[in-house]
N, C-alpha and C positions, 0 to 999 in steps of 0.2 A: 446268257440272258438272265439267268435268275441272281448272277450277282450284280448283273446291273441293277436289278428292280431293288434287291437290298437297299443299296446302297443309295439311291433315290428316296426311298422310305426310310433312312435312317436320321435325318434332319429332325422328317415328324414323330417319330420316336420319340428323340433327345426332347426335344419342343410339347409332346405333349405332355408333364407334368407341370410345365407352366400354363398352358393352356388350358388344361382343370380346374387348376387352382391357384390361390396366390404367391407370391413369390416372395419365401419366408425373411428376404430380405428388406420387400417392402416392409410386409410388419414390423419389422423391427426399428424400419426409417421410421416408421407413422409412431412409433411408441418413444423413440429416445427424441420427435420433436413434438410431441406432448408432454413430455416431462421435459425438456427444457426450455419449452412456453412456460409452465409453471412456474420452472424457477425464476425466468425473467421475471414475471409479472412478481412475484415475491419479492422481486429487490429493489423492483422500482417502484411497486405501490406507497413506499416509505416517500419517496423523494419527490411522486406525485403530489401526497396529501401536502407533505411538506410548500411545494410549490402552490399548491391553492387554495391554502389557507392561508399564507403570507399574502395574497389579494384581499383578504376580509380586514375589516374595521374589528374593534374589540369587542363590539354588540354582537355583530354579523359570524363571529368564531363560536357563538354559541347560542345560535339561534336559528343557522342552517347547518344543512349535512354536509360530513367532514368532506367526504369526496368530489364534493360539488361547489360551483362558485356559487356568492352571495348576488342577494338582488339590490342591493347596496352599491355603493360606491364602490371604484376600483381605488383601492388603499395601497396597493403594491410601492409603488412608487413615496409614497407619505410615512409609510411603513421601516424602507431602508432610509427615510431622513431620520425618524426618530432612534430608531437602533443607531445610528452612527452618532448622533447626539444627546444620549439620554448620559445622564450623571456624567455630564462635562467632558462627553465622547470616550466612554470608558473602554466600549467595545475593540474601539480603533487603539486603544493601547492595549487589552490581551489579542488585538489581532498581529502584530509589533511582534507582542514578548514569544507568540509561537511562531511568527517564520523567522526570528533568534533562535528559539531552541531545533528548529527543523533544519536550519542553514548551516550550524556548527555543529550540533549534535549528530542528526543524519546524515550531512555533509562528511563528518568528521570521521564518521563510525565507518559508512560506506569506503570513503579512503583509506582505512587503516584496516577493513576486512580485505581490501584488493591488495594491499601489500602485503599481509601476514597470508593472503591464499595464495598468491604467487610463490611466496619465499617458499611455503611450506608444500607446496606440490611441485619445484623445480628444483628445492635445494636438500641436499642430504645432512643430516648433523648427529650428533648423539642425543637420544631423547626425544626423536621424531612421532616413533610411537607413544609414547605418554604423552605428549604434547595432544595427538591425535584422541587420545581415550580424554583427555581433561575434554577438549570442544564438543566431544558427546557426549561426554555429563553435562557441560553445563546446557548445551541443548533443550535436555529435558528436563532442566530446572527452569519454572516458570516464575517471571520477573517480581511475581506480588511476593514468592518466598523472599528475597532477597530485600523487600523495600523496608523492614525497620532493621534488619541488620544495617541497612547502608543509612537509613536516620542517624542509627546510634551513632556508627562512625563518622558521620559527617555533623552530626553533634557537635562531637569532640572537638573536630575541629572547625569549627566556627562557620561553616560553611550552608547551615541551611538558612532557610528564608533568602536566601539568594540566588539568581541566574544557573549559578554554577551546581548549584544542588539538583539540577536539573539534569542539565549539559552533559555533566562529565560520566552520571551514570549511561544516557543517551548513545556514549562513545563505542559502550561495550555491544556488539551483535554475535554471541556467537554462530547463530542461525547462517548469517549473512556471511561471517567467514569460514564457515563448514559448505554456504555455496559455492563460495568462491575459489577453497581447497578444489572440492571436484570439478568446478567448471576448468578452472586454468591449467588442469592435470591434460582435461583432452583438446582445450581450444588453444592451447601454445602448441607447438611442435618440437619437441627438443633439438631438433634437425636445423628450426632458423637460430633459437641461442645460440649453435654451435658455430653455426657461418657468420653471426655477426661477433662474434670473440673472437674467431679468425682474423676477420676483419679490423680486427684494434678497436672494436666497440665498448665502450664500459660499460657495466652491471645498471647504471641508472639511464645512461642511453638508451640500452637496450628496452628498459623497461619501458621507459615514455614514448619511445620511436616507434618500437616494434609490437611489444606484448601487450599497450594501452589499446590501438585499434584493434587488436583478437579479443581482448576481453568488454566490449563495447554491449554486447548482450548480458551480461554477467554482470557487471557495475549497473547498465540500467533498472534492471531485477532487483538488485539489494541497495539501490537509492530508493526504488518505489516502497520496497520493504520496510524498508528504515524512514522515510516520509510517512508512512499512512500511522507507524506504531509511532514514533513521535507526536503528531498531530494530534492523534486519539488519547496520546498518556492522558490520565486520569490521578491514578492510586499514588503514582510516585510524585507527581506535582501536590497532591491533596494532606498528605504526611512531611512535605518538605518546605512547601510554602504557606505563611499568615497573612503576607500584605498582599492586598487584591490589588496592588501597582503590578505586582510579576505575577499575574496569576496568566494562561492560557486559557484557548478559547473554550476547554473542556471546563475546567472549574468556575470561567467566569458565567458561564450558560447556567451551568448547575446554582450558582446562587445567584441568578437571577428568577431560575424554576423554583426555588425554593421561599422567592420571595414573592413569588406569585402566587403561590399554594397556602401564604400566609392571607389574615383579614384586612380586606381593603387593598392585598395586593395583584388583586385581577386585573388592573389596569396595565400591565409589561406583561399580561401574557402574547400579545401579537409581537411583544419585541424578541419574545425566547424563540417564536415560531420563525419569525424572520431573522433572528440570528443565527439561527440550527442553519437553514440554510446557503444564508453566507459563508457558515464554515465552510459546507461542502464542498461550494464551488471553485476554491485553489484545488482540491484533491481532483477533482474530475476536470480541472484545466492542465494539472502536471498529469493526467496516464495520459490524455490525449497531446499533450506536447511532445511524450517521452516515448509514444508507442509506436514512432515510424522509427526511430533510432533501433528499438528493441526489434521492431520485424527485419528493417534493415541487414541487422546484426545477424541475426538468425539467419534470412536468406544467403547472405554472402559466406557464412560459416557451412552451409549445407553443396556448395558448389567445389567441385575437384577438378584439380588441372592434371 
């Protein structure tokens, strides 16, 4: 009898220090989704003001508060006509010269970190380890050290003020092929190389038949990588190109803000407002194009037969 009664009362036992008090995991829910309200609201407060201020007329941008719309006309619309036509639609040619550098450079780079992470996480050679200690140093060399050694040398050779002064440093990611080493070390299986070389498969078959759909999570990662740092270059575009024909949207914004910060040139401050955020808009249309690929990947990578 009395181990029945135990054991009847041991439920409310276990039960009662929840029922005291709260349960130290709620806290913890209520606290990591208050700090990551905050961060949201921190990221997007930028693209808010951005968005409702691109509504206001040139008067209406500084004459009401930033976070709030004007009592004014809705200019939005009048807004993205003049940015796309001011100085003989200049905008629309650095919007051009960055999805060149984004297309071949990112493009480029991304392709050529899936082949050297593949080679280098399935194939054995002499020198595998240096090879490996060179892509963590250059890792944590950051790209502004590197931008007037590569003026110099592209100096030399004739190559700046042009596309390609751009491009070809764009090529190099070692970030992106240091992902792609570890990703395709654990997302191939050396088990199917072996049954498709059995098979009479060659080295480039294999690669494109078999190892391109395992590495579909891992290429979409270091194309977004390689898009956002592209898009954003700044420092390396700023030291390699004079003609504002190839300039990107990053240098062409900056002196247009610079010629607005000039006397009499308050008149293109709605056009910097409304340009900033046309840039955004490819970047936040490629994560949400690329981000059912990348969960996709993920999912079907986390399932075992």
């Amino acid at each position: 009898m009395t181990t029945m009664v135990t054991a009847a009362q041991a439920p409310e036992t276990d039960e009662a220090p929840t029922r005291r008090g709260k349960n130290p995991r709620t806290k913890k829910s209520i606290v990591l989704t208050l700090l990551t309200g905050i961060v949201l609201i921190y990221s997007l407060l930028p693209l808010v003001w951005l968005l409702i201020n691109s509504t206001k007329t040139q008067d209406g941008l500084f004459t009401s508060f930033g976070l709030w719309f004007d009592d004014g006309p809705f200019a939005f619309f009048s807004n993205i006509a003049d940015t796309l036509t001011y100085n003989d639609g200049i905008f629309l040619r650095w919007l051009g010269n960055t999805l060149l550098y984004v297309v071949i450079g990112a493009g480029g780079a991304t392709f050529l970190a899936v082949l050297a992470g593949y080679g280098l996480a399935k194939f054995d050679f002499v020198g595998k380890k240096a090879v490996f200690a060179i892509v963590i140093g250059a890792v944590a060399v950051p790209g502004t050290a590197l931008a007037v050694p590569t003026f110099l040398m592209f100096a030399k050779l004739g190559l700046t003020n042009t596309p390609w002064a751009v491009i070809i440093p764009s090529l190099i990611t070692p970030f992106g092929l240091y992902l792609m080493w570890t990703f395709a070390a654990e997302a191939v299986p050396t088990e199917i190389l072996e049954a498709a070389r059995v098979d009479g498969s060659g080295e480039f078959r294999t690669f494109f038949r078999i190892v391109l759909p395992l590495l579909a999570p891992g290429i979409v990662t270091v194309l977004l990588f390689s898009m956002v740092a592209t898009w954003n270059n700044y420092f390396l575009p700023l030291i390699m190109l004079r003609d504002p024909d190839w300039y990107p949207l990053t240098l062409g914004l900056n002196a247009w803000n610079a010629q607005a910060a000039t006397a009499g040139g308050e008149a293109i401050f709605n056009l910097v407002i409304t340009g900033s955020l046309l840039t955004i808009i490819p970047l936040l249309a490629a994560f949400l194009l690329l981000q059912r690929y990348w969960q996709s990947g993920l999912a079907a990578g986390s399932v075992k037969e």
